[in-house]
N, C-alpha and C positions, 0 to 999 in steps of 0.2 A: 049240457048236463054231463057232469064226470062220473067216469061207469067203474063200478069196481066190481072182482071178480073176489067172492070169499072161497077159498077151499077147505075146507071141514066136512068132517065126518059126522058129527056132534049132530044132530038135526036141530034139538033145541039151544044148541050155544048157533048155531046160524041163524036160527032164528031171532035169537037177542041183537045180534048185530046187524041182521038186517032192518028190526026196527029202529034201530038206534041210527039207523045212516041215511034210511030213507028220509025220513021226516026232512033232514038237512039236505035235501034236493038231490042226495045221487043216487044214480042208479044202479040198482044192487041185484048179482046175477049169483047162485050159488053149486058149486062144485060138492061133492061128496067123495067122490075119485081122485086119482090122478088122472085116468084116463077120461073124466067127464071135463076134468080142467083144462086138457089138452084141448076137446073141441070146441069149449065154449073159449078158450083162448082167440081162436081161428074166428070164432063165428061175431065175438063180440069188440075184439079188440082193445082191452081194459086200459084205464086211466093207473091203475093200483088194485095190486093182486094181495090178499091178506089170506095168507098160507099156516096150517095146520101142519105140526112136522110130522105126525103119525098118520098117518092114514093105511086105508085097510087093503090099497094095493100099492104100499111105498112109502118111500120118504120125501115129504113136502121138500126137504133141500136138493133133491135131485131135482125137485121143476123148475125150483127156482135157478140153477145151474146152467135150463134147459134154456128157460126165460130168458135171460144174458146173454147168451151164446147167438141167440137169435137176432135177425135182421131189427126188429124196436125194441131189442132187449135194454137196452141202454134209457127209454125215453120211460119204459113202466117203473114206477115206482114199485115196491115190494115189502109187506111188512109179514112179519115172521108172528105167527098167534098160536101160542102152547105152552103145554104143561110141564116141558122142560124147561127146569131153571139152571141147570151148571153154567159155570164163567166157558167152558170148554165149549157148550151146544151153543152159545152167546157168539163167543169169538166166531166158532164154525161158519157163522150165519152172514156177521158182518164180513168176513174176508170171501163170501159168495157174493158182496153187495148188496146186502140187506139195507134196506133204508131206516128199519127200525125194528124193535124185538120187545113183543109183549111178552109177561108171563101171563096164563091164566088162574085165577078170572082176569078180567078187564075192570078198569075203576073205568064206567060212562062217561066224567067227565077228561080224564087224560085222553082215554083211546078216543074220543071227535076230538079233544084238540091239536093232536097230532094229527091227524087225519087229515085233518082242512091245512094245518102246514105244510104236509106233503103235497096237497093237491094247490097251492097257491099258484 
């Protein structure tokens, strides 16, 4: 079973995509933090991390930065989920190695179909 970590702050936008992931067999762990990201990082080991760039202590791109840098930074997939839309926050994301970049909302059926692409 492939484990994915959401990080969002949103309670009920976590909640949307946790229902929407689960159903489709993975297992879905949810951050609010950065700092809750960091040890459910440690403690879970994620298949793909779907990061929120605002959060209420930080920027989602600094974890993902952290992410990479790291000894299986390279094997997690990583998708970028927010409310920023600029070409600027876009580009920002993919030259951190972002695997993909939503804007919010999510259309249900894109964001699983990417999803299961990334986890193939």
């Amino acid at each position: 079973m492939k484990k994915i970590l959401v990080v969002e702050d949103e309670q009920d936008y976590a909640n949307i995509m946790t229902q929407l992931l689960e159903p489709e067999g993975y297992k879905v762990a949810v951050a609010g933090t950065l700092k809750e990201a960091v040890n459910l990082l440690e403690m879970i080991d994620p298949d793909l991390l779907i990061v929120d760039w605002n959060l209420p202590d930080g920027n989602g791109l600094e974890l993902v930065k952290a992410v990479r840098a790291g000894k299986k930074g390279k094997a997690v997939r990583i998708v970028m989920n927010t409310i920023r839309d600029s070409e600027a926050d876009q580009l920002s994301a993919y030259l951190e190695n972002v695997d993909f970049y939503f804007t919010k909302p999510i259309k249900p059926e894109i964001f699983l179909g990417k999803i299961k692409k990334l986890l193939e």
